[in-house]
Steps between C-alpha positions, in 0.01 A plus 500: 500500500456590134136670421323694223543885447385758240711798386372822609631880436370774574596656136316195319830414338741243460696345784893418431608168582872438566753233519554495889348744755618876423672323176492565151166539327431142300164566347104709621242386582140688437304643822274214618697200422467205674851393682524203744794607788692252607796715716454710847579865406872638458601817582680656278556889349258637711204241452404177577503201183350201485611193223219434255678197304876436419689817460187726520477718797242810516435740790275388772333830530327467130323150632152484594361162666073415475384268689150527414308410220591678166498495111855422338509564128775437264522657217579247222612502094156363407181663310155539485393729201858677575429532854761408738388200744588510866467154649337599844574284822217549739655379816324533826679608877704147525657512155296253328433570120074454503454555136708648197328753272628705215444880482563792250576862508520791307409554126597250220709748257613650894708213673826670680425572842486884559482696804308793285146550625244439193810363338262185421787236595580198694455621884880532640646195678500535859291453802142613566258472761151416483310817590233310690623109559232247412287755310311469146316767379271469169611748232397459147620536162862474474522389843331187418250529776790461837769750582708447838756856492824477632793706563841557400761491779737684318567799315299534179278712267236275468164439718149395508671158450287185550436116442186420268384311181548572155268461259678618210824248550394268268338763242715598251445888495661801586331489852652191564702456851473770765570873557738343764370296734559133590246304360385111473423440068192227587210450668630196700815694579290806624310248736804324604648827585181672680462188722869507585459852643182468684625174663850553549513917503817504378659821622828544194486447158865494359629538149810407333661434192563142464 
């Protein structure tokens, strides 16, 4: 019965995880994490919990399940030109990983997530929602010539958020990276990704810290 879930409040925060269902906190984990839930839900304190992995229990209510197609990108340790990477699953409505892309976001010198509008940062971890599901429009400049704008599901200062392509990721300027968006760093990755959506119309793109 165990199956795949992403972390999802409404604040954009983290959620606690505890030792045993309405236990003591163990550790967080940031909105938009991946969990895999391998327990039916436990009432307990006024909610329902569910177990996430030995001695890790969160509440059900801050779960969201997506069963269609979607983006999931972790947020990983490694660089390009001091840009974060976030290695991006592109997995269609079964669950099956098509392709693997990287992606970037926010400005090199500007790397902690922020939920500051014009902050120039990482986009916040969570869940968004493609605006229109399957849709690439051509925008230029930064934009790399594709921009597909989603939609936070939470609570945040930030919008006009979108996937795209960014020229300047491998340019080693003080344009490099994004104003905030999620963005593919090559040309092969921007095709990868823009055939994904048009084919697959992914409807969630989540984002986590890995």
């Amino acid at each position: 019965m165990a199956y795949t879930a992403y972390i999802s409040t409404k604040e954009g925060d983290n959620l606690s995880v505890r030792n045993r269902a309405n236990g003591d906190v163990v550790t967080s984990l940031t909105n938009g994490t991946e969990v895999t839930v391998i327990s039916e839900p436990i009432f307990a304190g006024s909610r329902n919990w569910v177990q996430i992995g030995t001695n890790r229990w969160v509440a059900h209510e801050f779960l969201t399940v997506i069963r269609s197609a979607k983006l999931v990108a972790k947020r990983t340790t490694e660089t390009i030109n001091g840009l974060r990477i976030y290695q991006t699953r592109l997995i269609d409505g079964t669950g099956k990983v098509i392709n693997t892309v990287r992606a970037v976001s926010g400005r090199a010198n500007k790397q902690t997530p922020s939920h500051i509008a014009g902050s120039q940062t990482p986009l916040p971890f969570g869940i968004y929602k493609f605006d229109f599901p399957g849709s690439v429009k051509f925008q230029g400049g930064e934009f790399g010539g594709v921009w597909s704008p989603v939609t936070p599901i939470f609570k945040t200062g930030r919008s006009e958020i979108g996937v795209h392509y960014d020229p300047s990721a491998l340019l080693k300027n003080a344009d490099s990276g994004t104003a905030g968006c999620f963005a593919t760093p090559t040309t092969k990755e921007k095709d990868i990704m823009t055939n994904f959506i048009r084919t697959y119309q992914p409807t969630h793109l989540i984002v986590y810290e890995g």
